[in-house]
PDB file of N, CA, C and O in Angstrom:
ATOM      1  N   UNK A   1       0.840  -1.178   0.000  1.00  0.00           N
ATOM      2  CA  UNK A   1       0.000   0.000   0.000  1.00  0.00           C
ATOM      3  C   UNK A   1       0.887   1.244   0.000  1.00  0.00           C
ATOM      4  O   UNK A   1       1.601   1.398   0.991  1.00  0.00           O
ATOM      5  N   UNK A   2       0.935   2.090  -0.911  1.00  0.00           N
ATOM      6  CA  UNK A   2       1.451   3.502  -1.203  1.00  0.00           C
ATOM      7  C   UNK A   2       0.626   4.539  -0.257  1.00  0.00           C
ATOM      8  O   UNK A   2      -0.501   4.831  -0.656  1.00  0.00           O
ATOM      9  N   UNK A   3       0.974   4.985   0.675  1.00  0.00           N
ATOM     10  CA  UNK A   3       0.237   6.159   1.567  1.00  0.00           C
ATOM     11  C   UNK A   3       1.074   7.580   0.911  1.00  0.00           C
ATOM     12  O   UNK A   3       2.111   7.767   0.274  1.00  0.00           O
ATOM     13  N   UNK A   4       0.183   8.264   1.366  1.00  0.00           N
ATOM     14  CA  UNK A   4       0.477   9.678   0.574  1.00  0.00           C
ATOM     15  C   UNK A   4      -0.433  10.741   1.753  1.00  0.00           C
ATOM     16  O   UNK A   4      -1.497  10.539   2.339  1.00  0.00           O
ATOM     17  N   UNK A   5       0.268  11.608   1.771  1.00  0.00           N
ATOM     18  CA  UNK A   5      -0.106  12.725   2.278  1.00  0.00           C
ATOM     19  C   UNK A   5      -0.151  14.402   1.566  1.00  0.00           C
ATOM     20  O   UNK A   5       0.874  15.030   1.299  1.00  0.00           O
ATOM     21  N   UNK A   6      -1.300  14.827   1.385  1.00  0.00           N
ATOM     22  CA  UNK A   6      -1.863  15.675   0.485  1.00  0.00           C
ATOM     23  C   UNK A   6      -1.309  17.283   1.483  1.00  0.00           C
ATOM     24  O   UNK A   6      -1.084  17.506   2.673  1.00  0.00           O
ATOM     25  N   UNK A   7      -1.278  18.076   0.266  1.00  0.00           N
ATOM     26  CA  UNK A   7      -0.998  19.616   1.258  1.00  0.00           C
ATOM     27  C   UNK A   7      -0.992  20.331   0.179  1.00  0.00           C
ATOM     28  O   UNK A   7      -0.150  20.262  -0.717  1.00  0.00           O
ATOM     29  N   UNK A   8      -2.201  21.249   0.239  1.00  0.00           N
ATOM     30  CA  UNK A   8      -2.490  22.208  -0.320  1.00  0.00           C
ATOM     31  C   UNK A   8      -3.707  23.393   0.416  1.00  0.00           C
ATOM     32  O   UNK A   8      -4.324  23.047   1.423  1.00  0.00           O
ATOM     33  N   UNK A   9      -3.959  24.891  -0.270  1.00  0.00           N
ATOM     34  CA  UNK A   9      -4.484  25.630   0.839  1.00  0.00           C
ATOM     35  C   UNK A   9      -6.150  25.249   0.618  1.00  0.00           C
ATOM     36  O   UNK A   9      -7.071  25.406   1.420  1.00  0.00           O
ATOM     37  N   UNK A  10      -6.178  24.731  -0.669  1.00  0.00           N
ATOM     38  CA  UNK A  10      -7.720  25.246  -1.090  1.00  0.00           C
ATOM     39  C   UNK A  10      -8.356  23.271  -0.637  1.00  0.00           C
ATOM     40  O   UNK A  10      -7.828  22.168  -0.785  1.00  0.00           O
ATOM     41  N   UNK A  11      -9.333  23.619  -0.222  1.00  0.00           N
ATOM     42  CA  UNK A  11     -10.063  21.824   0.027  1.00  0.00           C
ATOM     43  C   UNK A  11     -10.686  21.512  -0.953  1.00  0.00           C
ATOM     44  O   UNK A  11     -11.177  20.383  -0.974  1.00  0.00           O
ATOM     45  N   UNK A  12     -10.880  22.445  -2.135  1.00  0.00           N
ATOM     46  CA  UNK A  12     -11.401  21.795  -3.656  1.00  0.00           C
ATOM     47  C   UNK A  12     -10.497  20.836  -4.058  1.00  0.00           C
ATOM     48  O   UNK A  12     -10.773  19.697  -4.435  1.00  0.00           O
ATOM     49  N   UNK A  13      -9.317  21.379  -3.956  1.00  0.00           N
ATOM     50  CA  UNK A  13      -7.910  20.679  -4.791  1.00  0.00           C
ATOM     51  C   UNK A  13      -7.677  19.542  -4.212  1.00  0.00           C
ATOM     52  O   UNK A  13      -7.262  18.572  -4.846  1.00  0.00           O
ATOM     53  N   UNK A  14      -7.980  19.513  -2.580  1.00  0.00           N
ATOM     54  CA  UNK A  14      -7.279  18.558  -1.862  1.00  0.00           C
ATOM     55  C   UNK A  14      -8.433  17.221  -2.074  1.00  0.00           C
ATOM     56  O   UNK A  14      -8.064  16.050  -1.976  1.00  0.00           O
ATOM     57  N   UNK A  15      -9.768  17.586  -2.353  1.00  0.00           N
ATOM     58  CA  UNK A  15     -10.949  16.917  -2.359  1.00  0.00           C
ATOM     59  C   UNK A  15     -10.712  16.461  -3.622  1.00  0.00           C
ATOM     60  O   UNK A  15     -10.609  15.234  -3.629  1.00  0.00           O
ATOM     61  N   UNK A  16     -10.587  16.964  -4.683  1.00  0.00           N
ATOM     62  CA  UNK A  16     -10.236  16.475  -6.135  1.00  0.00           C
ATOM     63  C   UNK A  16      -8.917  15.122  -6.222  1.00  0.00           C
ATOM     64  O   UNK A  16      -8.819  14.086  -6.880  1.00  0.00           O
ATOM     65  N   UNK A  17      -8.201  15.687  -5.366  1.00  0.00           N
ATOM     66  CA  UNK A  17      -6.935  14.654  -5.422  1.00  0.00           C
ATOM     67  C   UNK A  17      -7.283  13.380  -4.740  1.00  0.00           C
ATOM     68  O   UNK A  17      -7.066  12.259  -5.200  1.00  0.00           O
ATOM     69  N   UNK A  18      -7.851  13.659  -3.585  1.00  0.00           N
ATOM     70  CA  UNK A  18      -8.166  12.743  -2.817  1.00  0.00           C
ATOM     71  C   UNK A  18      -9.112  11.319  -3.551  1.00  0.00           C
ATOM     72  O   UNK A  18      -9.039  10.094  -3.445  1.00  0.00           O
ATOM     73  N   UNK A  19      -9.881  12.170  -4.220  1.00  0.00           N
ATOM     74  CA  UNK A  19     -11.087  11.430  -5.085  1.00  0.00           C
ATOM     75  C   UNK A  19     -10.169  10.594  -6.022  1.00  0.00           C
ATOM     76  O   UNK A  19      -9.986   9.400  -5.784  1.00  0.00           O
ATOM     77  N   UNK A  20      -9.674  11.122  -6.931  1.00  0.00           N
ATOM     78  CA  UNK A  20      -8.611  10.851  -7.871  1.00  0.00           C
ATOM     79  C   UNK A  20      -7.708   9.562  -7.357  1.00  0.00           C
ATOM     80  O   UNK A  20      -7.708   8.483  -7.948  1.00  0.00           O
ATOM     81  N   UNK A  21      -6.893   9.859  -6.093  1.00  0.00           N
ATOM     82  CA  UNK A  21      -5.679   8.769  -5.569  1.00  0.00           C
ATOM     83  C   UNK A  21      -6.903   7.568  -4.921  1.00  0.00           C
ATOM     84  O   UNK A  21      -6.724   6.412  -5.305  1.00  0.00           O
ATOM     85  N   UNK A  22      -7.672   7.729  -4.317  1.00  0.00           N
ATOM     86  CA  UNK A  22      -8.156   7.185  -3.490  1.00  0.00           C
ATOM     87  C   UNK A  22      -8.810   6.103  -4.761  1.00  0.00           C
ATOM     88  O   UNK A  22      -9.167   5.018  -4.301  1.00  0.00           O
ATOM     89  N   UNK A  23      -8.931   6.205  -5.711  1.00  0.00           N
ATOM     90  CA  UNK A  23      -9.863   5.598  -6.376  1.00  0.00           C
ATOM     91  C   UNK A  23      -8.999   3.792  -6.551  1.00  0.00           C
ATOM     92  O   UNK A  23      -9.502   2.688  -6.763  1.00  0.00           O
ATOM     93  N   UNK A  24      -7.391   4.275  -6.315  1.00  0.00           N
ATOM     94  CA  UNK A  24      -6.525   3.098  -6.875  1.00  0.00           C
ATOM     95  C   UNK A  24      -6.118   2.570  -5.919  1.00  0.00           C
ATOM     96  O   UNK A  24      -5.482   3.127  -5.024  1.00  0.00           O
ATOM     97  N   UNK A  25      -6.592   0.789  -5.996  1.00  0.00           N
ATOM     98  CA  UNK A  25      -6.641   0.175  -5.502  1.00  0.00           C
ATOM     99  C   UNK A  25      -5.115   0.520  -4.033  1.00  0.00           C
ATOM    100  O   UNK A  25      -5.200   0.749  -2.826  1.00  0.00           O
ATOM    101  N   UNK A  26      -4.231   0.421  -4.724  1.00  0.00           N
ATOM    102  CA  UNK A  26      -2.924   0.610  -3.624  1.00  0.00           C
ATOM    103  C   UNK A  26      -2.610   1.404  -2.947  1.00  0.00           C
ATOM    104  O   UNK A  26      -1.687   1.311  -2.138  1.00  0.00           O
ATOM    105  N   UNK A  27      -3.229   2.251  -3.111  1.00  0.00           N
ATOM    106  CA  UNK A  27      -3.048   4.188  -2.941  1.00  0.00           C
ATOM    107  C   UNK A  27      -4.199   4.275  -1.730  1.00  0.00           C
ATOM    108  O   UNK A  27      -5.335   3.804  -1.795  1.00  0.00           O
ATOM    109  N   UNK A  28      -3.568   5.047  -0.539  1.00  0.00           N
ATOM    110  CA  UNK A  28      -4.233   5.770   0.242  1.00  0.00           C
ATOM    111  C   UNK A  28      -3.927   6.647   0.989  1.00  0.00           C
ATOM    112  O   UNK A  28      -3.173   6.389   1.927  1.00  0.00           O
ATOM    113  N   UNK A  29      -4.389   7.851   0.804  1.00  0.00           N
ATOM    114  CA  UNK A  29      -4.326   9.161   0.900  1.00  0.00           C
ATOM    115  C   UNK A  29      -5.217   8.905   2.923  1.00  0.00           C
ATOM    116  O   UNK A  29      -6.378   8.546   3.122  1.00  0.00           O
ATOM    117  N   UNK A  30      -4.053   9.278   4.133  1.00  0.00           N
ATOM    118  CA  UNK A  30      -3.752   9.185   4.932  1.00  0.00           C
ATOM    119  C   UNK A  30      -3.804  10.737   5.832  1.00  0.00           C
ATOM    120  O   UNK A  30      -4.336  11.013   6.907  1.00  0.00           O
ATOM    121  N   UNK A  31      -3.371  11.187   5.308  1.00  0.00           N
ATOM    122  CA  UNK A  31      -3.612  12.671   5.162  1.00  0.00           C
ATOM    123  C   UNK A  31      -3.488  14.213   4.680  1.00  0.00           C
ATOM    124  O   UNK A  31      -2.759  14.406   3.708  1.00  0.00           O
ATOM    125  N   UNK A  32      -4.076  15.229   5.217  1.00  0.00           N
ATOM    126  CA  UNK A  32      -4.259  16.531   4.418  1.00  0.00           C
ATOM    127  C   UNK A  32      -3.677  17.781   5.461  1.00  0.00           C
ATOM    128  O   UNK A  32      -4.058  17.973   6.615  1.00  0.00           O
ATOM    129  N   UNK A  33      -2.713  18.515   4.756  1.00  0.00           N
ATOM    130  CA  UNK A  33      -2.733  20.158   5.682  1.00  0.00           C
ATOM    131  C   UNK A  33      -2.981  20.989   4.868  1.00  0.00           C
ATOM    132  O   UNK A  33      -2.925  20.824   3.650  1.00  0.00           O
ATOM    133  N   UNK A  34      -3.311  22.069   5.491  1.00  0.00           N
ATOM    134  CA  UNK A  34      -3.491  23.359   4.734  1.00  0.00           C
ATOM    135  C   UNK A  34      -2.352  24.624   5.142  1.00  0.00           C
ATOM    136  O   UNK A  34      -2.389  25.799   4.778  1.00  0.00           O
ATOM    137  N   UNK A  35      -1.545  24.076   5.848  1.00  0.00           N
ATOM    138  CA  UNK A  35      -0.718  24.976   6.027  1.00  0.00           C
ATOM    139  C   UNK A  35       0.772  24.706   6.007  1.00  0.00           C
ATOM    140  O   UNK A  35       1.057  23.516   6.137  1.00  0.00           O
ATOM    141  N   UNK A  36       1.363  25.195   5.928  1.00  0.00           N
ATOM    142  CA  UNK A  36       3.237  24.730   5.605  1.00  0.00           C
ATOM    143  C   UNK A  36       3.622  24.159   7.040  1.00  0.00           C
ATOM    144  O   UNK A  36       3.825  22.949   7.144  1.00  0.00           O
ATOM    145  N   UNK A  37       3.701  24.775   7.859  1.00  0.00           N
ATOM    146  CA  UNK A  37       3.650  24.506   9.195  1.00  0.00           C
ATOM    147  C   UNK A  37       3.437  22.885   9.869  1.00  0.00           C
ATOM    148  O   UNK A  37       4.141  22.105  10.510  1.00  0.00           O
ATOM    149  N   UNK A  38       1.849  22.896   9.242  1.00  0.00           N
ATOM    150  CA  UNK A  38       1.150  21.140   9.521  1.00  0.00           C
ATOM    151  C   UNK A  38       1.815  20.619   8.864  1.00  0.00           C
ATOM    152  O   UNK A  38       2.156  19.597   9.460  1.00  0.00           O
ATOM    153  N   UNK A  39       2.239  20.662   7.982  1.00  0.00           N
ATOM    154  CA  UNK A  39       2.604  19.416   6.415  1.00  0.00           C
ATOM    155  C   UNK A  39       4.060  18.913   7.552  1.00  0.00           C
ATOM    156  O   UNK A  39       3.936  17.967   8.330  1.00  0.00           O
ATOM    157  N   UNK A  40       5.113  19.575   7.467  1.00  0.00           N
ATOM    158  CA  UNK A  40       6.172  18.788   8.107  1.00  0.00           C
ATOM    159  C   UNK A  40       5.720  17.873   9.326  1.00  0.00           C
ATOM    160  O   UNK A  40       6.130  16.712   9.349  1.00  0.00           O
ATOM    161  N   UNK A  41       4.683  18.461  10.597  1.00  0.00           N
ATOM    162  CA  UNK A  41       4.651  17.800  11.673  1.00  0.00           C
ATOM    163  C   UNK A  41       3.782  16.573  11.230  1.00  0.00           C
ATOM    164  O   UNK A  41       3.595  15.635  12.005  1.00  0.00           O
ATOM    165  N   UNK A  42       3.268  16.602   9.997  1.00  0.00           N
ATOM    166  CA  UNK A  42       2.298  15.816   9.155  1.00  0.00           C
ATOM    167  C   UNK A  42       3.005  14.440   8.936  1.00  0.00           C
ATOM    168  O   UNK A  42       2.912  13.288   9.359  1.00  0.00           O
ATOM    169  N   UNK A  43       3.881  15.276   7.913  1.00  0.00           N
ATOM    170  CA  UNK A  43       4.906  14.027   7.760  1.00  0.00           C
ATOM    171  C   UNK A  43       5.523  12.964   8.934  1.00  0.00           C
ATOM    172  O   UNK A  43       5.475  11.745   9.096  1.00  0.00           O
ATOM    173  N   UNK A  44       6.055  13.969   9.574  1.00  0.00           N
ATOM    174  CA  UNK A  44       7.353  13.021  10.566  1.00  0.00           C
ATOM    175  C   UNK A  44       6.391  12.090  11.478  1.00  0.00           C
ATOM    176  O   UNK A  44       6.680  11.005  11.983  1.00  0.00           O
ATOM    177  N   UNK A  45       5.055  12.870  11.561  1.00  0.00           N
ATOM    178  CA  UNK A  45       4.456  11.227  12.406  1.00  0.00           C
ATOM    179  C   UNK A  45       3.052  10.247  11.570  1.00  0.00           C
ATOM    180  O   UNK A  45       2.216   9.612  12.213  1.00  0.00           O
ATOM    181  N   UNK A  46       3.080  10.320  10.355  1.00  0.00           N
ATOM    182  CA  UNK A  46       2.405   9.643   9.548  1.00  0.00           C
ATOM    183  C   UNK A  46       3.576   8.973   8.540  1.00  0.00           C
ATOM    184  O   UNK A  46       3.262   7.906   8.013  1.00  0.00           O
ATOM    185  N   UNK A  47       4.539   9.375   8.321  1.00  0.00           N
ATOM    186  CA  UNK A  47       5.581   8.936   7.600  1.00  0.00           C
ATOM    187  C   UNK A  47       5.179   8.718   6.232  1.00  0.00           C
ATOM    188  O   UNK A  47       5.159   7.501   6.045  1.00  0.00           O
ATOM    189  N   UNK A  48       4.784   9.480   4.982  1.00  0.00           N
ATOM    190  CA  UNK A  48       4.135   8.921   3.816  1.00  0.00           C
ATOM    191  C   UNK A  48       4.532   8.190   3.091  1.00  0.00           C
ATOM    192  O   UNK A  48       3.778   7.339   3.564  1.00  0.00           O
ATOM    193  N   UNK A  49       5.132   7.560   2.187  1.00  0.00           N
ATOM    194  CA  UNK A  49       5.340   7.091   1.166  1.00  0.00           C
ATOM    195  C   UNK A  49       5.335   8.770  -0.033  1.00  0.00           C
ATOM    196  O   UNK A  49       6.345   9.198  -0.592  1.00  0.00           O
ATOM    197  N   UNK A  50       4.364   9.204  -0.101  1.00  0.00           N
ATOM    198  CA  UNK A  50       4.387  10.127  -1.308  1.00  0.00           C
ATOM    199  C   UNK A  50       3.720  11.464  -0.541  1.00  0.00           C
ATOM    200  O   UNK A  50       2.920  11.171   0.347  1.00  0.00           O
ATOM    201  N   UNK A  51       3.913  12.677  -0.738  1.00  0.00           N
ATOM    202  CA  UNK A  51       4.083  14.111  -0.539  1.00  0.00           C
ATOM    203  C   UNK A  51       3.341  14.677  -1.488  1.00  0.00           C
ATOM    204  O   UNK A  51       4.116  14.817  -2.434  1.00  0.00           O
ATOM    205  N   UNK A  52       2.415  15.039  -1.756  1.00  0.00           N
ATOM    206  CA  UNK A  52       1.992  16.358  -2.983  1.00  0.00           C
ATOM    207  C   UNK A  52       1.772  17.341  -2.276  1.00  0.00           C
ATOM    208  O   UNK A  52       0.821  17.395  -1.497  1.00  0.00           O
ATOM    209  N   UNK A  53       2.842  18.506  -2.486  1.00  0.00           N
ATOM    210  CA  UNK A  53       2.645  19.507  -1.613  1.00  0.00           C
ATOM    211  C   UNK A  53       2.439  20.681  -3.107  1.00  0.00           C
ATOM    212  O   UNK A  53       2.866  20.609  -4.259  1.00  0.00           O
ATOM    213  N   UNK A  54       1.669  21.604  -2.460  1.00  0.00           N
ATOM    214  CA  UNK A  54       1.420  22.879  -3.776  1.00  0.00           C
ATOM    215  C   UNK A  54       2.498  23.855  -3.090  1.00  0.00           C
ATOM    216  O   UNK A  54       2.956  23.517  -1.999  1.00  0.00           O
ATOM    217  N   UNK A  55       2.804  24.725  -3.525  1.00  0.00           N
ATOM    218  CA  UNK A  55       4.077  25.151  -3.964  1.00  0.00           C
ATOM    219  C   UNK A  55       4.141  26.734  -3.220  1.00  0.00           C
ATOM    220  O   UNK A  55       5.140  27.364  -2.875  1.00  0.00           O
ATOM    221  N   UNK A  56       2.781  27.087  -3.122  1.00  0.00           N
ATOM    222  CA  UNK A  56       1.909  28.328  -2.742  1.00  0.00           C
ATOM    223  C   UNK A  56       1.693  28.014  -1.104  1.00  0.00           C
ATOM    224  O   UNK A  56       0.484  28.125  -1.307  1.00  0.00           O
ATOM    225  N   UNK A  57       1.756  27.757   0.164  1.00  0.00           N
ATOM    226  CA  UNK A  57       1.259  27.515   1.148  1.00  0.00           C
ATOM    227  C   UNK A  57       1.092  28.146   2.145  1.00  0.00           C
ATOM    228  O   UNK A  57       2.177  28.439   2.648  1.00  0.00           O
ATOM    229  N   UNK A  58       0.191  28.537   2.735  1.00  0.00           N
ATOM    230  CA  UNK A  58       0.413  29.827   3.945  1.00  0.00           C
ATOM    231  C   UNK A  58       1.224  29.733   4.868  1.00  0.00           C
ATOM    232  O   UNK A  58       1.327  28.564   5.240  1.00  0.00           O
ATOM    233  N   UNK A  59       2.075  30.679   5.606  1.00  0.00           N
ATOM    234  CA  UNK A  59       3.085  30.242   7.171  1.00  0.00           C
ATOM    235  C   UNK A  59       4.062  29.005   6.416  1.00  0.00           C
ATOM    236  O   UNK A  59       4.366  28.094   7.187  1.00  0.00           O
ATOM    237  N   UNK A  60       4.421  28.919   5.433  1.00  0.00           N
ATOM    238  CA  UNK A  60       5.764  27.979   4.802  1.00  0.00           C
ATOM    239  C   UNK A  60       5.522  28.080   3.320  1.00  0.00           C
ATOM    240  O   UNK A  60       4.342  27.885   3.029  1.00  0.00           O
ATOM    241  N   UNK A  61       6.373  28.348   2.237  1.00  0.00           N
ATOM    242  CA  UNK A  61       6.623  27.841   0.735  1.00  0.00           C
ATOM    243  C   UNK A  61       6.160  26.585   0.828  1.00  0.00           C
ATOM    244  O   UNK A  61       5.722  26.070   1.857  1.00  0.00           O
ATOM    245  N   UNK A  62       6.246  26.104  -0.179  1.00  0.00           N
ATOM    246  CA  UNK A  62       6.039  24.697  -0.616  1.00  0.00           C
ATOM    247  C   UNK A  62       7.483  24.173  -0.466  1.00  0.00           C
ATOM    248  O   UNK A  62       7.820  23.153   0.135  1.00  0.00           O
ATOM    249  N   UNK A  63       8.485  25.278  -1.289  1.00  0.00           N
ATOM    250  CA  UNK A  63       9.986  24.812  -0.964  1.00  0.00           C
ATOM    251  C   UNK A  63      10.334  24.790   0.213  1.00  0.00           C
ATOM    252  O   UNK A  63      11.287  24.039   0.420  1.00  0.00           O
ATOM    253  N   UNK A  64       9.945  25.313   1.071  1.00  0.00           N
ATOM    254  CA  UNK A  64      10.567  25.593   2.277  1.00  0.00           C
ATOM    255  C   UNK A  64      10.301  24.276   3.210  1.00  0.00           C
ATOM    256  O   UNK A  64      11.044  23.793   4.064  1.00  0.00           O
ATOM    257  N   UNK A  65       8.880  23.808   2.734  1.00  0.00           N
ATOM    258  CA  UNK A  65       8.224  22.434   3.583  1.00  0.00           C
ATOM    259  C   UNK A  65       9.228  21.244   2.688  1.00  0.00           C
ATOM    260  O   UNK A  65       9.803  20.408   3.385  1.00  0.00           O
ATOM    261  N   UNK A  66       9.363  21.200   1.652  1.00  0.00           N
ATOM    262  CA  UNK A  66      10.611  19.836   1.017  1.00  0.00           C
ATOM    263  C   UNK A  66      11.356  19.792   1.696  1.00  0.00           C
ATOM    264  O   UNK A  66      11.533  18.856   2.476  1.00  0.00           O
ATOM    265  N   UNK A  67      12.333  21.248   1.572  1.00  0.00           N
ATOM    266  CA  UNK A  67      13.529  21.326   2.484  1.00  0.00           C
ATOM    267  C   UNK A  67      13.582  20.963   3.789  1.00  0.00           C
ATOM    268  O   UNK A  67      14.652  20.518   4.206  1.00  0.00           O
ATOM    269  N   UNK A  68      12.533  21.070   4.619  1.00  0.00           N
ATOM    270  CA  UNK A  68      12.512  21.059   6.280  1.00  0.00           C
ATOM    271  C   UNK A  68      12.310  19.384   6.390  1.00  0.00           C
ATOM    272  O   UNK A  68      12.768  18.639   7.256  1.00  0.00           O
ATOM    273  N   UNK A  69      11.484  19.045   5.236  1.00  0.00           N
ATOM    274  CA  UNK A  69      10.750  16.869   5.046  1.00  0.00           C
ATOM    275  C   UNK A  69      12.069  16.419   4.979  1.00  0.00           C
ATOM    276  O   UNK A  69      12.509  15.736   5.904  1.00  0.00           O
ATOM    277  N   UNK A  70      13.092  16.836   3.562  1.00  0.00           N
ATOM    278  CA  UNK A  70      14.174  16.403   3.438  1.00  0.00           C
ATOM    279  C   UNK A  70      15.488  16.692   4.406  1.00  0.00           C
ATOM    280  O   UNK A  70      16.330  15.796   4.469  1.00  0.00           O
ATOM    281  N   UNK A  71      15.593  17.308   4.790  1.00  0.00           N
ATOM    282  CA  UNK A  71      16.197  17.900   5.825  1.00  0.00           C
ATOM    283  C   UNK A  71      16.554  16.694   7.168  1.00  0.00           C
ATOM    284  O   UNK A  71      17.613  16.275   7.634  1.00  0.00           O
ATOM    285  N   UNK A  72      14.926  16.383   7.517  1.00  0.00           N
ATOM    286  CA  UNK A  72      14.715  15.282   8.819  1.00  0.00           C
ATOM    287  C   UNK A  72      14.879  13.963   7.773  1.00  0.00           C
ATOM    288  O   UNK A  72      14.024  13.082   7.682  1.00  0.00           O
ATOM    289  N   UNK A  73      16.158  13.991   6.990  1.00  0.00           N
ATOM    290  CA  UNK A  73      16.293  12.373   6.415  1.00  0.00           C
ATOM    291  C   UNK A  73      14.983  11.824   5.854  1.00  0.00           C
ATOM    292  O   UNK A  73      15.101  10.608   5.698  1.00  0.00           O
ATOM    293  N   UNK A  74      13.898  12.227   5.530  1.00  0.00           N
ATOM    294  CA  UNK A  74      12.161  11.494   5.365  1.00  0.00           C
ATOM    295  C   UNK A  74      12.789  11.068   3.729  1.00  0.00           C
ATOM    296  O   UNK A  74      13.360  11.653   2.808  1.00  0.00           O
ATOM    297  N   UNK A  75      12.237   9.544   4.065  1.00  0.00           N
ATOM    298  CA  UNK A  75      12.491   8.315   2.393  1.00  0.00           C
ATOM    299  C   UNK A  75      10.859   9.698   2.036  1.00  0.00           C
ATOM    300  O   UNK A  75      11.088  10.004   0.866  1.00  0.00           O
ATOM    301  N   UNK A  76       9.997  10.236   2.318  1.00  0.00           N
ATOM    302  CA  UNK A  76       9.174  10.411   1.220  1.00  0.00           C
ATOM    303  C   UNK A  76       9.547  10.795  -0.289  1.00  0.00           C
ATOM    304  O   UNK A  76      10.540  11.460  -0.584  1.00  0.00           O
ATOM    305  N   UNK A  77       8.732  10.350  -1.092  1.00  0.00           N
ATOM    306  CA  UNK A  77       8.977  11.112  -2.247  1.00  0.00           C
ATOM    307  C   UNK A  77       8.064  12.378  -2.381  1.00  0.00           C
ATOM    308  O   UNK A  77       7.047  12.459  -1.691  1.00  0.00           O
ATOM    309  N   UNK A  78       8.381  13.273  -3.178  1.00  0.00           N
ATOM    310  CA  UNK A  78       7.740  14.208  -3.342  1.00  0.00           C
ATOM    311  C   UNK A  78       7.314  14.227  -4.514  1.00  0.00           C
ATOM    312  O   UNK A  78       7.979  13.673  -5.390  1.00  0.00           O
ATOM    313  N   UNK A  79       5.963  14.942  -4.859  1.00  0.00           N
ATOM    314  CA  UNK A  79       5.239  15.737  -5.629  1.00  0.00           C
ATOM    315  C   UNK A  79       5.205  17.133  -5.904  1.00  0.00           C
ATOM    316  O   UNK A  79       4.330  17.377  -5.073  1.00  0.00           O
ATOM    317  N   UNK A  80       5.464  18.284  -6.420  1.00  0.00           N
ATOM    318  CA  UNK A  80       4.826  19.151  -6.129  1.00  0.00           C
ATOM    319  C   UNK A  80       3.979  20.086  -7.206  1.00  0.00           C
ATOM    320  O   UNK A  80       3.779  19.817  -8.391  1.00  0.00           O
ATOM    321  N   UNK A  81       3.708  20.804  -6.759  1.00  0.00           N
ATOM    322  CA  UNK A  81       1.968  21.421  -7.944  1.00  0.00           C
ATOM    323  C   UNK A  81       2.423  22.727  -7.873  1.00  0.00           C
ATOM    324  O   UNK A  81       3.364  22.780  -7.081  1.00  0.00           O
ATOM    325  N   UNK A  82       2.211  23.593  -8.265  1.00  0.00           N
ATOM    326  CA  UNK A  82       1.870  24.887  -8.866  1.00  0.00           C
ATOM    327  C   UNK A  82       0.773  25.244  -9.887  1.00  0.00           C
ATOM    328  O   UNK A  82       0.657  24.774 -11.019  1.00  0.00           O
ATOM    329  N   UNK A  83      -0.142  26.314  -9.187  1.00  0.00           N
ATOM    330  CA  UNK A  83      -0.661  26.981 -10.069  1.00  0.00           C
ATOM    331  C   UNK A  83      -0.862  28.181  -9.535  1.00  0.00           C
ATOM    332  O   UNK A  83      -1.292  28.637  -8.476  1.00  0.00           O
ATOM    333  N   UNK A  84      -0.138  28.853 -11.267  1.00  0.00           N
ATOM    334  CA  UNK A  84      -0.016  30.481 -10.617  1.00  0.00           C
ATOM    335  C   UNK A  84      -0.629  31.344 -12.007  1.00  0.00           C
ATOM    336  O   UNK A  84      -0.569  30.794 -13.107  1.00  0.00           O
ATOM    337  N   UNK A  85      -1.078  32.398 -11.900  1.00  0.00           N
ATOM    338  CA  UNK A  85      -1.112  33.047 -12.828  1.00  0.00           C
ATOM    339  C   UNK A  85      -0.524  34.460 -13.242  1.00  0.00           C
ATOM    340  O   UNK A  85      -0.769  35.429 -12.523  1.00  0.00           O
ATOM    341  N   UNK A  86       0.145  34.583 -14.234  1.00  0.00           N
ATOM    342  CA  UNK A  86       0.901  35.291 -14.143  1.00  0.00           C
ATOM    343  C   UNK A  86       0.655  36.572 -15.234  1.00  0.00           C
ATOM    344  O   UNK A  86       1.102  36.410 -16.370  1.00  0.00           O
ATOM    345  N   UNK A  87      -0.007  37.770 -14.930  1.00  0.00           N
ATOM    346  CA  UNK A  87       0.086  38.597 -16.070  1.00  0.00           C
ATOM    347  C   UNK A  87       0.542  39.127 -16.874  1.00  0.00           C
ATOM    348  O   UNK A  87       0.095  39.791 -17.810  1.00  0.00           O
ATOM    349  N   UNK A  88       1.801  38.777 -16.450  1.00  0.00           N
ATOM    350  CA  UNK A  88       2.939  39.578 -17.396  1.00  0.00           C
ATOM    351  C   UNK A  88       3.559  38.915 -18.550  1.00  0.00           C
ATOM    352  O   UNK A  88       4.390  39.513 -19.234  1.00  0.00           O
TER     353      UNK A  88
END
């Protein structure tokens, strides 16, 4: 079984993914933060298998939460998402 832990701000996205991973058989989505902050303390005591963190996160980057996961040695793998829009 592949566990994964979801982190993003909006609960559409996280509800969409969830629907999406959850559907496959091996895959289970374990848990969700909405903030940069949760996602690391997220990790170190759920231990995931897989990370999709969005890139945008309130109180931490998205980079800043890899760095702090990878940092504490964590085998997770990572994911990460962006969506930005940019006018220029």
């Amino acid at each position: 079984m592949t566990t994964i832990v979801l982190a993003d701000d909006r609960s559409l996205i996280c509800a969409g993914l969830r629907a999406v991973l959850s559907a496959e058989p091996d895959w289970s989505v374990v848990g969700e933060a909405t903030d940069g902050r949760d996602v690391v303390d997220l990790v170190a005591r759920l231990l995931p298998d897989v990370r999709i963190v969005d890139l945008m996160l309130p109180n931490s980057s998205g980079l800043g939460v890899i760095y702090r996961v990878r940092k504490g040695a964590s085998r997770t793998h990572i994911v990460a998402l962006s969506m930005h829009a940019n006018e220029s």
